[in-house]
C-alpha positions as CSV (number, residue, x, y, z in Angstrom):
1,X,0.0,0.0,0.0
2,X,2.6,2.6,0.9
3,X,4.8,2.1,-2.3
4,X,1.6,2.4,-4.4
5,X,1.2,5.7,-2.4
6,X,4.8,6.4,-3.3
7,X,4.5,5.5,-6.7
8,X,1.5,7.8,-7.3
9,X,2.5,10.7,-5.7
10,X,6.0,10.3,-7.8
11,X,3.6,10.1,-11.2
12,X,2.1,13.0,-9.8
13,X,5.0,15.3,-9.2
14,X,6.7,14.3,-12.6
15,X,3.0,15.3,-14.3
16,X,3.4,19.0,-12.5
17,X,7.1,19.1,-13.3
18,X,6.0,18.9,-16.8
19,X,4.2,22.3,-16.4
20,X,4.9,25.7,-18.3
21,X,4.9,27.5,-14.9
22,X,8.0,27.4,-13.9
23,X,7.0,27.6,-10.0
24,X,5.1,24.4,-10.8
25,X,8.3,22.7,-12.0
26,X,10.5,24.5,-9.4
27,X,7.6,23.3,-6.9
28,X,7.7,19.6,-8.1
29,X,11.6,19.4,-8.5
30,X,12.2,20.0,-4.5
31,X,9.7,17.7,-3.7
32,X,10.6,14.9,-6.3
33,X,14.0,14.8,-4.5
34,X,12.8,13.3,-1.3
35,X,11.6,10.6,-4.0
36,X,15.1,10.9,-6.0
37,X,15.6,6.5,-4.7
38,X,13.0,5.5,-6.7
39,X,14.1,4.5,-10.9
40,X,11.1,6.3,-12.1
41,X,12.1,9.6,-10.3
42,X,15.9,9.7,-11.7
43,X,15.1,11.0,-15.2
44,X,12.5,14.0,-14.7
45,X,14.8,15.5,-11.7
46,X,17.7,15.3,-14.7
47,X,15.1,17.4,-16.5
48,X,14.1,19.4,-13.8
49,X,18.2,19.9,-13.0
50,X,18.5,21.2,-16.2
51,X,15.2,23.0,-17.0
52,X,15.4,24.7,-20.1
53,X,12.6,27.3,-19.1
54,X,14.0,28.9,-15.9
55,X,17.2,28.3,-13.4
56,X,15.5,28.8,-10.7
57,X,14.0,25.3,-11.3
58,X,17.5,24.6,-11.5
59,X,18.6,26.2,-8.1
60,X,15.7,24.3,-6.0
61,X,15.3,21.0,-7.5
62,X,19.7,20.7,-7.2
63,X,18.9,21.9,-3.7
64,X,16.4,19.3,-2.6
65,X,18.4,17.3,-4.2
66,X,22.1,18.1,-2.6
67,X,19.7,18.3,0.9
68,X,19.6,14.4,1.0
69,X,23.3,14.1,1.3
70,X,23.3,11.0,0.4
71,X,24.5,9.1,-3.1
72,X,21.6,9.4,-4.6
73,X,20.9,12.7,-4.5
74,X,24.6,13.6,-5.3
75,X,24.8,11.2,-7.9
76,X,22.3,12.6,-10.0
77,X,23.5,16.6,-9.2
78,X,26.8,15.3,-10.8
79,X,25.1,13.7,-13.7
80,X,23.1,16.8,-14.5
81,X,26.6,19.3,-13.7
82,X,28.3,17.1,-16.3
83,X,26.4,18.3,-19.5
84,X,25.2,21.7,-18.0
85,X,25.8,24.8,-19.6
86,X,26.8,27.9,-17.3
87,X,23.8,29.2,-16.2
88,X,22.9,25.9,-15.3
89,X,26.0,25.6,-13.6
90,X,26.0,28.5,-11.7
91,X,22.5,27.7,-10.0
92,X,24.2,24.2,-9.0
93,X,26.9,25.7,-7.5
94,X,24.6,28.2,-5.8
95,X,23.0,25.0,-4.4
96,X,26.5,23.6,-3.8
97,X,27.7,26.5,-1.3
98,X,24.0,27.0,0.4
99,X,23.9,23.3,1.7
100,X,27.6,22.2,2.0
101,X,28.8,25.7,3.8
102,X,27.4,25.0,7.4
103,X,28.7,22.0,8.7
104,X,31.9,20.3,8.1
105,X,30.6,16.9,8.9
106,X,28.5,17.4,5.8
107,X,31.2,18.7,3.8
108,X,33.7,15.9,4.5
109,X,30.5,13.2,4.4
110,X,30.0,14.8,0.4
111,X,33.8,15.3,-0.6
112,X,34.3,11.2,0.2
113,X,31.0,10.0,-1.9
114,X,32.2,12.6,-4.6
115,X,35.2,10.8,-4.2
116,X,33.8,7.3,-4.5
117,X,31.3,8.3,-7.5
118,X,34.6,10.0,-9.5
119,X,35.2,6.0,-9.9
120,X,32.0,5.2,-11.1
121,X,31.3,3.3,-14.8
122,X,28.9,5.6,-15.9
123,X,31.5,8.5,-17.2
124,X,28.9,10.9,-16.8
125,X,28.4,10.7,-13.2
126,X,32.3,10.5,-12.9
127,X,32.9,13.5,-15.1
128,X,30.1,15.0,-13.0
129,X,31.4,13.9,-9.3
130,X,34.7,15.7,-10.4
131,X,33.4,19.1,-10.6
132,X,31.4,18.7,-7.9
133,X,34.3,17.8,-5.7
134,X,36.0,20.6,-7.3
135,X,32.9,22.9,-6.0
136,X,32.9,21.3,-2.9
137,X,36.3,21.6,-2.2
138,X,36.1,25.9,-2.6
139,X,33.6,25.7,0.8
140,X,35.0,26.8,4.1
141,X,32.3,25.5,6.1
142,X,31.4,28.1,8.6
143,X,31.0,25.4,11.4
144,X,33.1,22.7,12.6
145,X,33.3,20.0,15.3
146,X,35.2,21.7,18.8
């Protein structure tokens, strides 16, 4: 029951992200990230990543995205930042420097999967977990452990 629940409300979010108002994609981009696990989710936040219409559907679908901190929402940040042009770019790194510049536990945590992923078959996502390292590695977190 709860996967089907899942399931629609991931159908659901990719339908609005499909909208022409770009705060209906920016809108279903953040929210789609906390879904970013599931196979059917991976491709539309690529799109939404690099919406064509606006970058700020850019800025906050990367930023629900880079929020996990996990793999999977840094492995599709760095699939999207390795094709991006420089607007697109921009807003990532934006993203990059708003959730990665508080805590150095979260810093470090992201530097070793970007680290891990630079390995990874798909060149893409190692092209991609390259410059993101390389972003990440600019941050001088503003917090660290005493």
């Amino acid at each position: 029951m709860v996967s089907d629940l899942r399931h629609a409300v991931v159908v659901t979010l990719c339908e609005l992200g499909r909208s022409d108002d770009w705060r209906d994609r920016a809108d279903a981009g953040h929210s789609l990230a906390g879904f970013a696990e599931m196979p059917e989710a991976v491709e539309p936040l690529l799109g939404l990543v690099l919406d064509r219409g606006d970058t700020f559907v850019t800025r906050r679908t990367a930023d629900g995205l880079l929020r996990r901190k996990d793999r999977v929402g840094l492995t599709i940040v760095a699939s999207a930042l390795a094709v991006a042009n420089d607007n697109h770019a921009d807003c990532i790194h934006v993203a990059i420097v708003d959730v990665f510049s508080i805590l150095s536990d979260d810093l470090d945590a992201a530097l070793r999967l970007c680290e891990e992923m630079a390995g990874d078959a798909d060149d893409r996502v190692a092209r991609g977990a390259r410059l993101l390292h390389e972003s990440l590695t600019e941050i001088d977190p503003v917090l660290r452990p005493s």
